[in-house]
C-alpha positions as YAML, in Angstrom:
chain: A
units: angstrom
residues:
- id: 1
  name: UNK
  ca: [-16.62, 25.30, 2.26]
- id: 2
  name: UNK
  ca: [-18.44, 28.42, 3.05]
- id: 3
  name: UNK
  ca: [-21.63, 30.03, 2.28]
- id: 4
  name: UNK
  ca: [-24.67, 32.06, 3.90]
- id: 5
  name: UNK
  ca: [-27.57, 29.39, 4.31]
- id: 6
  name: UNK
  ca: [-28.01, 25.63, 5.50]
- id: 7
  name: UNK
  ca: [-28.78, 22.02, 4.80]
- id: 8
  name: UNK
  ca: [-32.51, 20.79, 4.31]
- id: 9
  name: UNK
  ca: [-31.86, 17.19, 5.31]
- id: 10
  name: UNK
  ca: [-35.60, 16.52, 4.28]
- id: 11
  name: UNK
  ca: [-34.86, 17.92, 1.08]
- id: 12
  name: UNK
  ca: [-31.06, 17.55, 0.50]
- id: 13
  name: UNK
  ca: [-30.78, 21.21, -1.01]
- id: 14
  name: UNK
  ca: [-29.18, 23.99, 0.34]
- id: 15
  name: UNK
  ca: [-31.36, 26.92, 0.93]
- id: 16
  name: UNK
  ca: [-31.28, 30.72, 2.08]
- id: 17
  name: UNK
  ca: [-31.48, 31.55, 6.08]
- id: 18
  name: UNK
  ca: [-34.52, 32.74, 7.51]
- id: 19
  name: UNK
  ca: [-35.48, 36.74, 7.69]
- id: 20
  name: UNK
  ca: [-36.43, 35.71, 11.25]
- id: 21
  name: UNK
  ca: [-34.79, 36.26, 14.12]
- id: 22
  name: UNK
  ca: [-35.54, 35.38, 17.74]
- id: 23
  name: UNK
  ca: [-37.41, 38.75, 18.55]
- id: 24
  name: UNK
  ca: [-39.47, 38.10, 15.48]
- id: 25
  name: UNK
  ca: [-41.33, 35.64, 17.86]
- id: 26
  name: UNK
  ca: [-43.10, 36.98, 20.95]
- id: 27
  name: UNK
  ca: [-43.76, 33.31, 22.09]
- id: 28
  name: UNK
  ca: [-43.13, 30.03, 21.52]
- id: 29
  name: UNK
  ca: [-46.83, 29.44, 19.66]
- id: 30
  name: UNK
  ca: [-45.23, 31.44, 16.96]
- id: 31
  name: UNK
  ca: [-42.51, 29.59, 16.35]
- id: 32
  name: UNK
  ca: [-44.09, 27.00, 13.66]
- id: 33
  name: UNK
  ca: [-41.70, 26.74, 11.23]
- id: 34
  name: UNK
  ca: [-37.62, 26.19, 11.69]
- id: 35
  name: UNK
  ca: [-37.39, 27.44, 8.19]
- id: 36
  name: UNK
  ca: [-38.82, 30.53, 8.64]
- id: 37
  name: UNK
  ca: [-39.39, 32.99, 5.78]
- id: 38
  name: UNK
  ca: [-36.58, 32.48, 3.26]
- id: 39
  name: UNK
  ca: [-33.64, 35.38, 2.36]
- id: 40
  name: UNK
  ca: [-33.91, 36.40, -0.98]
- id: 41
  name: UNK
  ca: [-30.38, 35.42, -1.26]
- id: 42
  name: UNK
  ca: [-28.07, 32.90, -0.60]
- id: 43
  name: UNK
  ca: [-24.44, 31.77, -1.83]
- id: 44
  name: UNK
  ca: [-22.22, 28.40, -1.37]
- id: 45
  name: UNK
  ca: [-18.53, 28.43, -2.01]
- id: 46
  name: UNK
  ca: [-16.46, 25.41, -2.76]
- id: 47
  name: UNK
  ca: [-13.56, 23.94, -1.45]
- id: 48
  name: UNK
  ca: [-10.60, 24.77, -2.92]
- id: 49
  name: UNK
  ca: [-9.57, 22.60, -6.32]
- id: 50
  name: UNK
  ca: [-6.11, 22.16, -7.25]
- id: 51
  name: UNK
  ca: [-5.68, 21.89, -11.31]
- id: 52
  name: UNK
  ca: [-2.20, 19.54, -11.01]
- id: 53
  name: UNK
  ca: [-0.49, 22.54, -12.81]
- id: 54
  name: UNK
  ca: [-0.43, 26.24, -14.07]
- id: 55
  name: UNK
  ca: [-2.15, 26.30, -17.35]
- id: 56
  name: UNK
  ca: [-5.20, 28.22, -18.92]
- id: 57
  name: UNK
  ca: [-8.58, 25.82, -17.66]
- id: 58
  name: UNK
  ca: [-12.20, 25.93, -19.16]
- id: 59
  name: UNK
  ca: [-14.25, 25.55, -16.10]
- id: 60
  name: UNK
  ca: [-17.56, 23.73, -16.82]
- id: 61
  name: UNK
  ca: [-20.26, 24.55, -14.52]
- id: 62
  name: UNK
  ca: [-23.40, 23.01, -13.87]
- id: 63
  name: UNK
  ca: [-25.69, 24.36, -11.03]
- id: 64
  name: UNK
  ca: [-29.32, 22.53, -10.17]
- id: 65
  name: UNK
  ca: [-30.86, 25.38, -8.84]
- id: 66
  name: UNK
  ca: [-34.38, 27.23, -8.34]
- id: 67
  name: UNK
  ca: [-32.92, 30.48, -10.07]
- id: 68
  name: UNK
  ca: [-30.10, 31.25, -12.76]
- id: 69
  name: UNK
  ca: [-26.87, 31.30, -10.60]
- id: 70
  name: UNK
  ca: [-24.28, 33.83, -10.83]
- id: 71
  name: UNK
  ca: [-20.97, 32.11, -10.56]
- id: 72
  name: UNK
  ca: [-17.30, 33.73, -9.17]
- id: 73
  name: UNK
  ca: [-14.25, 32.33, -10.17]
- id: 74
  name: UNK
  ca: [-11.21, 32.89, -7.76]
- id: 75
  name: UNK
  ca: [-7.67, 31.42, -9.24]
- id: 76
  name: UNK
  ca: [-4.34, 31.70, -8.13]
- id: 77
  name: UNK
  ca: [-1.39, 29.85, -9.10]
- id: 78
  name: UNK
  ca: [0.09, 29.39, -5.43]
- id: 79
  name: UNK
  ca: [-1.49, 28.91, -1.61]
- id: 80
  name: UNK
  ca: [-1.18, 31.18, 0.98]
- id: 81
  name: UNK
  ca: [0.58, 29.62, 4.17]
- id: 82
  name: UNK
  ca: [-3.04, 29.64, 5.34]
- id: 83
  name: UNK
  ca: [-4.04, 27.42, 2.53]
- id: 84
  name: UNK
  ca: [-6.14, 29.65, 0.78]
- id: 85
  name: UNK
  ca: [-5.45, 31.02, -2.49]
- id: 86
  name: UNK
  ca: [-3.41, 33.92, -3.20]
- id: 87
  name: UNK
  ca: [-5.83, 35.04, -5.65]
- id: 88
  name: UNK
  ca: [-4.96, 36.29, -8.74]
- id: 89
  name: UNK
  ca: [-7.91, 36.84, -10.91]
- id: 90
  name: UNK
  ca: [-11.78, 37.03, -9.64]
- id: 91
  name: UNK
  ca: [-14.41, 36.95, -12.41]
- id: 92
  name: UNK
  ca: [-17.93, 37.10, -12.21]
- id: 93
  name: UNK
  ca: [-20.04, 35.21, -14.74]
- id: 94
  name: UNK
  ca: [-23.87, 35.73, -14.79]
- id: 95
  name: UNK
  ca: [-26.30, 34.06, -16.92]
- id: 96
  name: UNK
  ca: [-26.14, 34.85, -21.04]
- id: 97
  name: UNK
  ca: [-22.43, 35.98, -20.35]
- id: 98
  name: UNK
  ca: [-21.33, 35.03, -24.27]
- id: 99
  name: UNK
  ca: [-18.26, 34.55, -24.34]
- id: 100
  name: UNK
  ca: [-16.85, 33.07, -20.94]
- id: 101
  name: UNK
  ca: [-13.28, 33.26, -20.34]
- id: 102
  name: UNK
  ca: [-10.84, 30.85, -19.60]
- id: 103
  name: UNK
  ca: [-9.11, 30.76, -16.08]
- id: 104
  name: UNK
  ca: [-5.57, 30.99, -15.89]
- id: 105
  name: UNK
  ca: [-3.79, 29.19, -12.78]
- id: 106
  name: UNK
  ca: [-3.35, 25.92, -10.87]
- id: 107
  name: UNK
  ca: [-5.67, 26.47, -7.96]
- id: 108
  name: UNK
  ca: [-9.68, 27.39, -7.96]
- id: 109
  name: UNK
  ca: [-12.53, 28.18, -6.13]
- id: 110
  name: UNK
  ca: [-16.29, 28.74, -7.38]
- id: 111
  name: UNK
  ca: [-18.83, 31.04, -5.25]
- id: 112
  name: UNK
  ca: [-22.71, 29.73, -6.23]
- id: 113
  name: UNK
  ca: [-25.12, 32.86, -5.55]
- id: 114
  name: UNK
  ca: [-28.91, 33.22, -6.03]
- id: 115
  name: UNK
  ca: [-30.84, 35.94, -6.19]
- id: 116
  name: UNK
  ca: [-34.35, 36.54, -5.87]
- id: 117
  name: UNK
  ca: [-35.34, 40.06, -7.55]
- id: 118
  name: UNK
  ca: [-38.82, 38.83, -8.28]
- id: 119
  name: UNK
  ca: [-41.95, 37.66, -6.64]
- id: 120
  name: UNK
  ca: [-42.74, 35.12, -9.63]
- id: 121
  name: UNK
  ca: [-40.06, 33.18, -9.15]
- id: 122
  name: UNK
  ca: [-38.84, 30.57, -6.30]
- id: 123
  name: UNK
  ca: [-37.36, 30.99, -3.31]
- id: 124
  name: UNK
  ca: [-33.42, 30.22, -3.70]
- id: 125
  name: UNK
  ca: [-32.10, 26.45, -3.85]
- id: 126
  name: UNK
  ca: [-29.54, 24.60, -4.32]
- id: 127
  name: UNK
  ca: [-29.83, 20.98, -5.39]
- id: 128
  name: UNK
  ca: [-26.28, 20.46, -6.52]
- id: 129
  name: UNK
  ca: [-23.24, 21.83, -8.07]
- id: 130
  name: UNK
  ca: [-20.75, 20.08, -10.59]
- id: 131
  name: UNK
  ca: [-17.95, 21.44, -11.51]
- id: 132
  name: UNK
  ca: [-14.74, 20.20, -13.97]
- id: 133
  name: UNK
  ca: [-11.72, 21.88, -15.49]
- id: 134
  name: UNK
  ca: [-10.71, 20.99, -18.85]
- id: 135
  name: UNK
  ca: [-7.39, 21.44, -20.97]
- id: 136
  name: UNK
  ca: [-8.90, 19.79, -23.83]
- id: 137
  name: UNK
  ca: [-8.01, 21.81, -27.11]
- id: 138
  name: UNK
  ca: [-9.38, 21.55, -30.56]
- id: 139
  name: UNK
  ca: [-7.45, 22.73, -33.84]
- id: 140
  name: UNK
  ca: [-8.84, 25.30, -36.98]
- id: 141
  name: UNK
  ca: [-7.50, 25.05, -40.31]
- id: 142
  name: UNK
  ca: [-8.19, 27.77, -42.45]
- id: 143
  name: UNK
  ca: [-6.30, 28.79, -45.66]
- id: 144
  name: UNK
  ca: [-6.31, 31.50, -48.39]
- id: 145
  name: UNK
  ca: [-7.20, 34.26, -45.67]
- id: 146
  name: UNK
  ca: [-7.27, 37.49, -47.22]
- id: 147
  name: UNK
  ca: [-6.29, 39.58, -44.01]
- id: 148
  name: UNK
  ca: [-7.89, 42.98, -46.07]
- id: 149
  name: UNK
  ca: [-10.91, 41.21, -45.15]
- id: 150
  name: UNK
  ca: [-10.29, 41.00, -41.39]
- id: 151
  name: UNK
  ca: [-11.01, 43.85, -38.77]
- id: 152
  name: UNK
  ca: [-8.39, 46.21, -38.12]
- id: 153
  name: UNK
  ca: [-6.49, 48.05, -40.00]
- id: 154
  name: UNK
  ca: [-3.79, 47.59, -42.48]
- id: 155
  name: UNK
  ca: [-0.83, 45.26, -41.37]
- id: 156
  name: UNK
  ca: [-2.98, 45.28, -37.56]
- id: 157
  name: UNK
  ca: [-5.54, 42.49, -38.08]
- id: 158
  name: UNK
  ca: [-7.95, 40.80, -35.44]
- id: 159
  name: UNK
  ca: [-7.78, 37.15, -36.21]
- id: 160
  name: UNK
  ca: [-11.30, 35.93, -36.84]
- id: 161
  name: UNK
  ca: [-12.09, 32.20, -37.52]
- id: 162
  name: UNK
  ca: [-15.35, 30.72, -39.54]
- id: 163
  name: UNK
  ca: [-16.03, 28.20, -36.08]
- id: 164
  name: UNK
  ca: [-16.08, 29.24, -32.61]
- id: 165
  name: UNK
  ca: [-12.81, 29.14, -30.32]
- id: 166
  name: UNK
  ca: [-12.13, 29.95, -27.24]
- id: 167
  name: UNK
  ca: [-8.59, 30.80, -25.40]
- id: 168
  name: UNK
  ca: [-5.81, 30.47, -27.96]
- id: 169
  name: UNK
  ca: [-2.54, 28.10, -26.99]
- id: 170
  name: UNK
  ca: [-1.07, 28.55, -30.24]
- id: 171
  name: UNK
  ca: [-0.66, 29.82, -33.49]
- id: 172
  name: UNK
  ca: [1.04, 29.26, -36.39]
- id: 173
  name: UNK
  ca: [0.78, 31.66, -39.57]
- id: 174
  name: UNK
  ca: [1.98, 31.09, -42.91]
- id: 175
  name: UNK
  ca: [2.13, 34.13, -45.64]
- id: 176
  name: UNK
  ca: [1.62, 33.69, -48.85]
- id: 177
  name: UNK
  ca: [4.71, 35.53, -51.05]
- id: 178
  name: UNK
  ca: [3.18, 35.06, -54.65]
- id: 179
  name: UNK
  ca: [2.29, 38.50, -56.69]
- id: 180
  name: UNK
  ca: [2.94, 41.17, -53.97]
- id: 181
  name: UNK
  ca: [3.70, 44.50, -55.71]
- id: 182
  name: UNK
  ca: [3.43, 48.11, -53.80]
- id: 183
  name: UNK
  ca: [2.54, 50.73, -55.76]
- id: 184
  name: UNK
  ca: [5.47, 51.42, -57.23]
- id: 185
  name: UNK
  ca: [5.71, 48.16, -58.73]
- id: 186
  name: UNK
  ca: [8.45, 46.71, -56.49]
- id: 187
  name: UNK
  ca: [7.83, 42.97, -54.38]
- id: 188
  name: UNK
  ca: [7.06, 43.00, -51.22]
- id: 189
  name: UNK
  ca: [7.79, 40.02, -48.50]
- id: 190
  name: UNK
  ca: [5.41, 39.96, -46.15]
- id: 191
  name: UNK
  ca: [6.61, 39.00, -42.18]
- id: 192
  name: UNK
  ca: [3.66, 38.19, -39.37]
- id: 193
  name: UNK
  ca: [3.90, 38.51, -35.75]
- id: 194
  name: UNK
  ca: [0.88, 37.54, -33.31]
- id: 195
  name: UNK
  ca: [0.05, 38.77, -29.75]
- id: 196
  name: UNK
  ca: [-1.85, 36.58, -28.48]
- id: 197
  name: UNK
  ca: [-2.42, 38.70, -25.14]
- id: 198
  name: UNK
  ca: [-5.62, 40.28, -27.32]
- id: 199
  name: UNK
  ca: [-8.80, 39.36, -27.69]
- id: 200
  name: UNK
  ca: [-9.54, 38.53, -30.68]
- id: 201
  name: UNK
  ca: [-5.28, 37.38, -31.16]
- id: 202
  name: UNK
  ca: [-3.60, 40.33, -33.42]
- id: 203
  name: UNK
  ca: [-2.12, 39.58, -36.41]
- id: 204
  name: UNK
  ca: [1.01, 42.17, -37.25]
- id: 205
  name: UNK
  ca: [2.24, 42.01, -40.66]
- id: 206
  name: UNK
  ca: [5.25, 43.75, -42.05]
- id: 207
  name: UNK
  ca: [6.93, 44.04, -45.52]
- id: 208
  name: UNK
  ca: [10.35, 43.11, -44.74]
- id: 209
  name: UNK
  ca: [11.54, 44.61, -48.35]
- id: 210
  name: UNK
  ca: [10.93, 48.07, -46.89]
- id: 211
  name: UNK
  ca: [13.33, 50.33, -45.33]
- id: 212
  name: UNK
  ca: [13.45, 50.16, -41.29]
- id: 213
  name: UNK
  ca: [11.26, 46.84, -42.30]
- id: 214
  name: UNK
  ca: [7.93, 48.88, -40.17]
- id: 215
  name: UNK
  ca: [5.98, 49.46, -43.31]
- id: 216
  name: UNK
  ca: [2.09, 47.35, -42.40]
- id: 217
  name: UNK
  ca: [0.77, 45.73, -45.14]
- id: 218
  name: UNK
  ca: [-2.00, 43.09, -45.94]
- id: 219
  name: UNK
  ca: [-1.63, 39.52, -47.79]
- id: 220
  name: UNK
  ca: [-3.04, 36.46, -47.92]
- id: 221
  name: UNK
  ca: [-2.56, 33.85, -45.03]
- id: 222
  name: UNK
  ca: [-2.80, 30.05, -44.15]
- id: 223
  name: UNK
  ca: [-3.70, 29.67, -40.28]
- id: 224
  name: UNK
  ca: [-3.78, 26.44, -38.43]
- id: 225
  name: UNK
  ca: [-4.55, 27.84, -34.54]
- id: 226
  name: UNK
  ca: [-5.04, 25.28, -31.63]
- id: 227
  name: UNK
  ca: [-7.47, 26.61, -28.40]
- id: 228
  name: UNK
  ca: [-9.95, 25.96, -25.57]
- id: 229
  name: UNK
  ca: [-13.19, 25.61, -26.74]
- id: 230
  name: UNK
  ca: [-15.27, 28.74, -26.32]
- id: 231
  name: UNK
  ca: [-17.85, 29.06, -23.15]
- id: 232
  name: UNK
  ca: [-21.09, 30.23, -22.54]
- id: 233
  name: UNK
  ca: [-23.25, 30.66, -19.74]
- id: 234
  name: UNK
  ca: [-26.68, 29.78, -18.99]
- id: 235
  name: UNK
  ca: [-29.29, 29.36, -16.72]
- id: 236
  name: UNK
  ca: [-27.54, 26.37, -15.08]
- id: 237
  name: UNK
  ca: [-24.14, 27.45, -15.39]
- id: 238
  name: UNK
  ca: [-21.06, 27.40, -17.80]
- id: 239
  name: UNK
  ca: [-20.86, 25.33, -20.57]
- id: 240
  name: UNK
  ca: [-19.16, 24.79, -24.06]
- id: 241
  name: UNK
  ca: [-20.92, 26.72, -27.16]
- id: 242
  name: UNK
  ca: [-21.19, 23.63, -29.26]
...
């Protein structure tokens, strides 16, 4: 654990250092307050939370705190001899971030940060921090998908669902074969390949009926795609868009 302020034991919350230092006072009949004036800022980072395995993890974040935190992510998949992590990824998350990513690795750890830009509001607090990783999926079915429809272009098609999602696992994509002509009145079979490294996932379809089998073209799809839920943040953190 790390971070730039202390513990209130009178108030259990953890709260920004003083602007004061000793040659602030000239005497000791100055020195009324161990408190002092409060920073404008102050940040807590958490220990260090091993996952159980390398996967993609929704981090759920609730802060109880006197101003909207901003929240850094650091994941890794491995530990540095040290014990720290040998960070992959960093991501910053501030408040209204729509949508939130999910965090790819085994092992995390969350930096809390206020900031006071504004006289109006309260000096930065921390009351307490909660924080879980989830795996937990849920599963779209959607059929008679007319990929024309979908953004992109022709035979390149960001997959779009009618309910939110998050991080994709998997994907499975069945085309539909029934009354495909091209112009010249010959069948086409359409083929679909997905990259899933996108955001939105890319749906690549080919007629197969073609010569050199690279000819794009649109058709109508059945999808059934299993992901993370998708994540929002707010003024207390991360949570699920529900």
């Amino acid at each position: 654990m790390a971070g730039t302020g202390y513990f209130d034991k009178t108030s259990r919350t953890y709260k920004s250092l003083p602007t004061e230092t000793w040659a602030s006072y000239t005497n000791w009949s100055t020195f009324t307050s161990w408190a002092g004036t409060p920073s404008a800022s102050v940040s807590f980072t958490t220990p260090i939370r091993d996952a159980g395995k390398i996967a993609n993890w929704n981090p759920i974040v609730n802060v109880s705190a006197s101003i909207p935190p901003d929240i850094t992510i650091f994941a890794g998949s491995t530990l540095e001899s040290t014990g720290q992590i040998d960070i992959a990824s960093t991501t910053v998350i501030t408040p209204g971030t729509d949508p939130v990513n999910a965090v790819f690795g085994r092992y995390f750890q969350f930096k809390i940060t206020l900031n006071k830009d504004s006289a109006t509001q309260n000096d930065p607090e921390i009351a307490a921090i909660d924080i879980d990783l989830t795996e937990n999926t849920i599963t779209i079915n959607q059929s008679d998908i007319d990929t024309s429809t979908l953004g992109g272009s022709v035979g390149q098609r960001n997959l779009t669902f009618n309910q939110n999602i998050g991080k994709l696992t998997s994907v499975i994509v069945q085309p539909h074969y029934t009354g495909l002509d091209d112009s010249a009145g010959d069948k086409q079979t359409p083929i679909v390949y997905i990259d899933k490294t996108s955001t939105p996932t890319v749906l690549n379809i080919f007629n197969i009926d073609t010569y050199g089998k690279r000819t794009r073209m649109d058709c109508i799809i059945d999808v059934q795609a299993t992901g993370l839920p998708k994540l929002v943040s707010d003024d207390t953190g991360i949570r699920e868009d529900n």
